[in-house]
C-alpha distance (Angstrom), angle and dihedral (degrees) to the residues before:
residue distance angle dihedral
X1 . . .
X2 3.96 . .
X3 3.83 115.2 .
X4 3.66 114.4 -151.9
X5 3.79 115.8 -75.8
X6 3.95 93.6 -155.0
X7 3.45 96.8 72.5
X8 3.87 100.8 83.1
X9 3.80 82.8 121.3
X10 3.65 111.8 72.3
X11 3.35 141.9 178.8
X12 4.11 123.2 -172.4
X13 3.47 107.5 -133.5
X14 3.80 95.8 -175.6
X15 4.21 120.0 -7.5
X16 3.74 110.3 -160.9
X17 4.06 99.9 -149.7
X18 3.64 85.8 64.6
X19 3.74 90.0 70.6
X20 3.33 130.3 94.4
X21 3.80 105.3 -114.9
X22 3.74 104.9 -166.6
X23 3.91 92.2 61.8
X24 3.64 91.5 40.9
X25 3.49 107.6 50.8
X26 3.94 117.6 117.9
X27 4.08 105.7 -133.9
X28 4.48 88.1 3.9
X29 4.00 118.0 -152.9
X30 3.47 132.4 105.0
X31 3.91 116.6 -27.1
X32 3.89 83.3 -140.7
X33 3.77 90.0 77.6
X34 3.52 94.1 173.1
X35 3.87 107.8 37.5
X36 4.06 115.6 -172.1
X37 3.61 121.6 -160.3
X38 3.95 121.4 175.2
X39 3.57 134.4 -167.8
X40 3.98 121.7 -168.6
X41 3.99 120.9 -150.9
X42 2.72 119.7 -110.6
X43 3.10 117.7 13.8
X44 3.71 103.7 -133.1
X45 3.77 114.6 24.5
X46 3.86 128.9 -165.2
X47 4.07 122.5 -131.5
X48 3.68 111.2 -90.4
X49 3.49 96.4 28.5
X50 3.97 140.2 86.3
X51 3.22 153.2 -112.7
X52 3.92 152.4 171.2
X53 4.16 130.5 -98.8
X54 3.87 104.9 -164.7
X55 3.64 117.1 -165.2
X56 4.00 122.7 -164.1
X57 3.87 123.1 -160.3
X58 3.55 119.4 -160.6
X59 4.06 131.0 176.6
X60 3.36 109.4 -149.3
X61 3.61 90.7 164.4
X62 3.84 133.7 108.5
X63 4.02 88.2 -111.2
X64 3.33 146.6 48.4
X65 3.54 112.5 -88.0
X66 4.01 115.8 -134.4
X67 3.68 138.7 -169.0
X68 3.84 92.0 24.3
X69 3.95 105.4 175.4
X70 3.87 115.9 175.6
X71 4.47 117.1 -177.5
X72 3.45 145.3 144.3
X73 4.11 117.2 -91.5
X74 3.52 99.8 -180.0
X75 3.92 130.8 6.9
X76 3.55 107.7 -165.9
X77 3.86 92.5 -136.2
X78 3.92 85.2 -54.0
X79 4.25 103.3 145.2
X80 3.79 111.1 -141.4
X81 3.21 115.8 -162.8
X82 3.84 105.7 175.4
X83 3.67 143.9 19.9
X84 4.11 127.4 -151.4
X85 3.69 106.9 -160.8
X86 3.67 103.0 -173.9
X87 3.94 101.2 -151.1
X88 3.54 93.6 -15.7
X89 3.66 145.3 110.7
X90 3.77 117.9 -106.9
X91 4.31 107.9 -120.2
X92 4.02 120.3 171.9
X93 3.70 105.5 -59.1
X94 3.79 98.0 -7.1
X95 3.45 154.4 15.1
X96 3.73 136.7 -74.1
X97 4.13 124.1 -158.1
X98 3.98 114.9 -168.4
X99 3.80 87.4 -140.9
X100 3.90 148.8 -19.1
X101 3.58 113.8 -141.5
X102 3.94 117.5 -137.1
X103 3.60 112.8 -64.4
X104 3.75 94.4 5.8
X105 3.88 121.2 127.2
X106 3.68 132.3 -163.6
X107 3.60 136.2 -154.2
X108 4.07 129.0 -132.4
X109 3.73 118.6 -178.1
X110 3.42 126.6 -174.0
X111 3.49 124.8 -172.9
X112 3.99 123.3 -161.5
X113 3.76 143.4 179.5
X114 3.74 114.8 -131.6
X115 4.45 105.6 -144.9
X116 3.50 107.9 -119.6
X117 3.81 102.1 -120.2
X118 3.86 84.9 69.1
X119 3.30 111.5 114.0
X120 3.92 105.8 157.6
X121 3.77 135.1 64.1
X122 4.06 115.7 -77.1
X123 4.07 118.7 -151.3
X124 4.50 100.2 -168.3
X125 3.67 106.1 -168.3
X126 3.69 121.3 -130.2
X127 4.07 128.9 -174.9
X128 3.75 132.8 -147.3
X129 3.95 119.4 -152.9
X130 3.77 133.6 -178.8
X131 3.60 152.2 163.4
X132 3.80 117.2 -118.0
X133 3.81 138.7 165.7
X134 3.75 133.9 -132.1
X135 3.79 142.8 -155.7
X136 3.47 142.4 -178.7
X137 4.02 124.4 -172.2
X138 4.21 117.9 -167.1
X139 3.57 114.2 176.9
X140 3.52 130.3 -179.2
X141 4.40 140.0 162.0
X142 3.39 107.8 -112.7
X143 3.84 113.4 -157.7
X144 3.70 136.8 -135.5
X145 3.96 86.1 -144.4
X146 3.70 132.2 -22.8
X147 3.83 132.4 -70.6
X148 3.71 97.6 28.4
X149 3.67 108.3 155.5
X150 3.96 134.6 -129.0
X151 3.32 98.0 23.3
X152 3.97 114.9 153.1
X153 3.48 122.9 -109.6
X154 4.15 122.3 -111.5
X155 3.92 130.2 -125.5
X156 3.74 134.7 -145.6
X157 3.88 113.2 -141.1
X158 3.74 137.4 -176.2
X159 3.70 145.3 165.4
X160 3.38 124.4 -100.4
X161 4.11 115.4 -119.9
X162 3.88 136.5 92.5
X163 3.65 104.1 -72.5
X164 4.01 111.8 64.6
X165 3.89 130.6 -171.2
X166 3.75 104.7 -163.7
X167 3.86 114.0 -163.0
X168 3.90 95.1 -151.3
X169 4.00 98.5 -169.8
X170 3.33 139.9 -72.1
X171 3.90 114.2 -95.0
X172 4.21 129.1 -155.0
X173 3.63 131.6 -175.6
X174 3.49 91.2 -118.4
X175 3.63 136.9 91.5
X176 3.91 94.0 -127.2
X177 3.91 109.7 125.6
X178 3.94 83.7 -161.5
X179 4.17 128.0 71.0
X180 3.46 103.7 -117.1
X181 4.23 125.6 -166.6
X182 3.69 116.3 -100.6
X183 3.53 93.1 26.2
X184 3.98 131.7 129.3
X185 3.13 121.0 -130.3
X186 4.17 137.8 166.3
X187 3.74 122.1 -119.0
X188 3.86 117.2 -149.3
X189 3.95 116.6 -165.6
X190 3.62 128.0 173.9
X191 4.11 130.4 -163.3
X192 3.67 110.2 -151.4
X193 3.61 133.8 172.1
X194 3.54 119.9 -150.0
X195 3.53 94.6 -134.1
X196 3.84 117.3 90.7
X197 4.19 95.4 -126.4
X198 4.23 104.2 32.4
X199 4.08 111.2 -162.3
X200 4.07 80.4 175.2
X201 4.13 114.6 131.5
X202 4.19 110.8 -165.5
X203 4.42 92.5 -154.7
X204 3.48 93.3 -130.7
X205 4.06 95.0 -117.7
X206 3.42 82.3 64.0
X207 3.75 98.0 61.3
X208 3.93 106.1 71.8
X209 4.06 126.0 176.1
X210 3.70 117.8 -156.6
X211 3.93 117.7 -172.1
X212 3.92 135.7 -164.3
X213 3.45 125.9 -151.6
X214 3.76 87.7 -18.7
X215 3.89 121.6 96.8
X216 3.99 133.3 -177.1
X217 3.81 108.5 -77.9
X218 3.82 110.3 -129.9
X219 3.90 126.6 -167.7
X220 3.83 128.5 -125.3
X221 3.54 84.1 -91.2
X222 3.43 87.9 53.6
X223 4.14 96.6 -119.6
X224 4.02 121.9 142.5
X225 3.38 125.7 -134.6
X226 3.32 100.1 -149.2
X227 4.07 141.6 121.6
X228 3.71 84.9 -143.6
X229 3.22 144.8 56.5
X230 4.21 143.8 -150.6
X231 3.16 120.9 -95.9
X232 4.10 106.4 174.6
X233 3.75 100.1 -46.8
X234 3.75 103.2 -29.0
X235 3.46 130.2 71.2
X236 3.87 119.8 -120.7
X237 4.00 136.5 175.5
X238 3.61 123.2 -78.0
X239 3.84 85.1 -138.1
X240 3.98 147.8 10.9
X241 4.04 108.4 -71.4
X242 3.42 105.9 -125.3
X243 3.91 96.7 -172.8
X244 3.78 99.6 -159.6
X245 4.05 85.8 60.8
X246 3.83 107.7 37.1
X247 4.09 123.0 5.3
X248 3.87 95.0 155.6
X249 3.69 124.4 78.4
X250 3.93 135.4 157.1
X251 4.08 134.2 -162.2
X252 3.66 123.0 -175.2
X253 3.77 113.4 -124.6
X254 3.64 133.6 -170.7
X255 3.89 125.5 -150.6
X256 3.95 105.3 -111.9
X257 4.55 112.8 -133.6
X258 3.56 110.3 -82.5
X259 3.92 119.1 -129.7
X260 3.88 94.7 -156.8
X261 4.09 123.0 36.2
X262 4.05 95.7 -92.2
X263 3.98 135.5 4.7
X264 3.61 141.3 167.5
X265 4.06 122.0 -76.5
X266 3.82 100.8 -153.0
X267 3.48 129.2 -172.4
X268 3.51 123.5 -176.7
X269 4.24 127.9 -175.9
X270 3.52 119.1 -170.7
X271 3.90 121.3 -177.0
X272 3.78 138.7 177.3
X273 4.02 120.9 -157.3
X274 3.77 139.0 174.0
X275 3.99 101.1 -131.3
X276 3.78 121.0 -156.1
X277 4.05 134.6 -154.5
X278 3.38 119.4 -158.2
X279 4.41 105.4 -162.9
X280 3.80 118.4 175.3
X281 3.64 108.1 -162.5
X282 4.09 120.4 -153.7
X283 3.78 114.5 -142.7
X284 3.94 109.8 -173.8
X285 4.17 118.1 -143.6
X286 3.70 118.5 -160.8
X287 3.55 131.6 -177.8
X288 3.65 103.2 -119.1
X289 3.70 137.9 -3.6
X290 3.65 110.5 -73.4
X291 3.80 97.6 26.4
């Protein structure tokens, strides 16, 4: 879609990164929600013998955790022949737990049999999936005209885990430091994923945009500029956000008439995802004991 070429002249009415995340966050702890940590024993194991592979899940989130599925994708030639699920249910190669409560762990052990012609190191693959939630709180006076006094201040909010929307402002043409009713202005939002390579897809009727005393701005023609679109009285994606492919989208928005001289613009994101965690873990084979 075309964004509006006027707006070369732009002020930031509100920039996210300026804001001091740890006091803002909706829900705080650990954007690792989920943290895995592994320990193999022992340490060095000989061919044709076995060992163990012990998984713990923690939440170190705000919220419970759901859907949490933990399994082997590819073994290497690595024989396991058992699988401890804690609390779990048993699925193919792994375990699955229908939620961990805040600041619960679990433990997964799996214990395997290394063939005795082995005689090199073996790295099985395993992969961590759950179902999280997301939200993202932008609030900002909008006046009836400019230079009204005491007016309180806004916030930016969000919740801690590893896929971030960032609401990075609202920008106008204008020179006005202040939002003012029955103005346009562009809305910038980003979906991030605090991992360096994201395989994460946000289904796009997961994705929902709810605004306050904003509305979508529409030309004489009638036309939106907008890389959503309404869907009752919320705004949604046109399609799936695959983050690896496109993370950066924009909507025009104008400020709706105010009834009173000054009143909260609010816009609220709120996003559910199915996060993965892709852990190769190193098992070392020696010959003989103290090799």
């Amino acid at each position: 879609m075309k964004h509006l070429a006027i707006m070369v002249l732009v002020v930031m009415i509100f920039f996210a990164g300026c804001v001091d995340q740890s006091e803002n966050n909706l829900g705080v702890m650990d954007d690792n929600v989920l943290s895995v940590e592994y320990e193999v024993y022992p340490k060095d194991v000989l061919p044709g013998s076995g060992g163990q592979i012990i998984f713990t899940l923690m939440n170190n989130g705000g919220f419970s955790i759901k859907n949490v599925k933990i399994f082997i994708s590819n073994t290497f030639g690595l024989s396991i022949t058992s699988i401890d699920c804690d609390s779990g249910d048993k699925i193919d190669g792994g375990c699955y737990f229908n939620k961990i409560f805040v600041g619960d762990e679990k433990r997964v052990i799996y214990n395997f049999h290394v063939p005795t012609f082995y005689r090199n190191d073996i790295s099985p693959e395993f992969l961590i999936s759950y179902d999280y939630f997301g939200q993202t709180l932008w609030k900002e006076p909008i006046l009836k005209r400019e230079n009204i006094a005491a007016v309180p201040s806004g916030f930016f909010k969000q919740t801690a885990g590893p896929i971030k929307v960032d609401m990075e402002g609202i920008e106008s043409s204008d020179l006005q430091e202040e939002i003012i009713e029955g103005t346009i202005y562009q809305m910038k939002i980003t979906v991030r994923d605090i991992a360096e390579q994201s395989q994460t897809t946000i289904n796009k009727n997961n994705f929902k945009i709810k605004l306050t005393n904003f509305e979508l701005y529409r030309d004489d023609m009638g036309n939106i500029n907008c890389d959503f679109v309404l869907s009752g009285d919320e705004l949604v994606p046109t399609e799936d956000i695959i983050i690896s492919q496109k993370n950066l989208f924009y909507c025009l928005l104008k400020t709706k008439i105010l009834n009173n001289i000054w009143d909260f613009g609010i816009i609220e994101i709120n996003f559910d995802y199915n996060y993965k965690i892709n852990k190769k873990i190193d098992i070392k084979i020696i010959s003989k004991i103290g090799n």
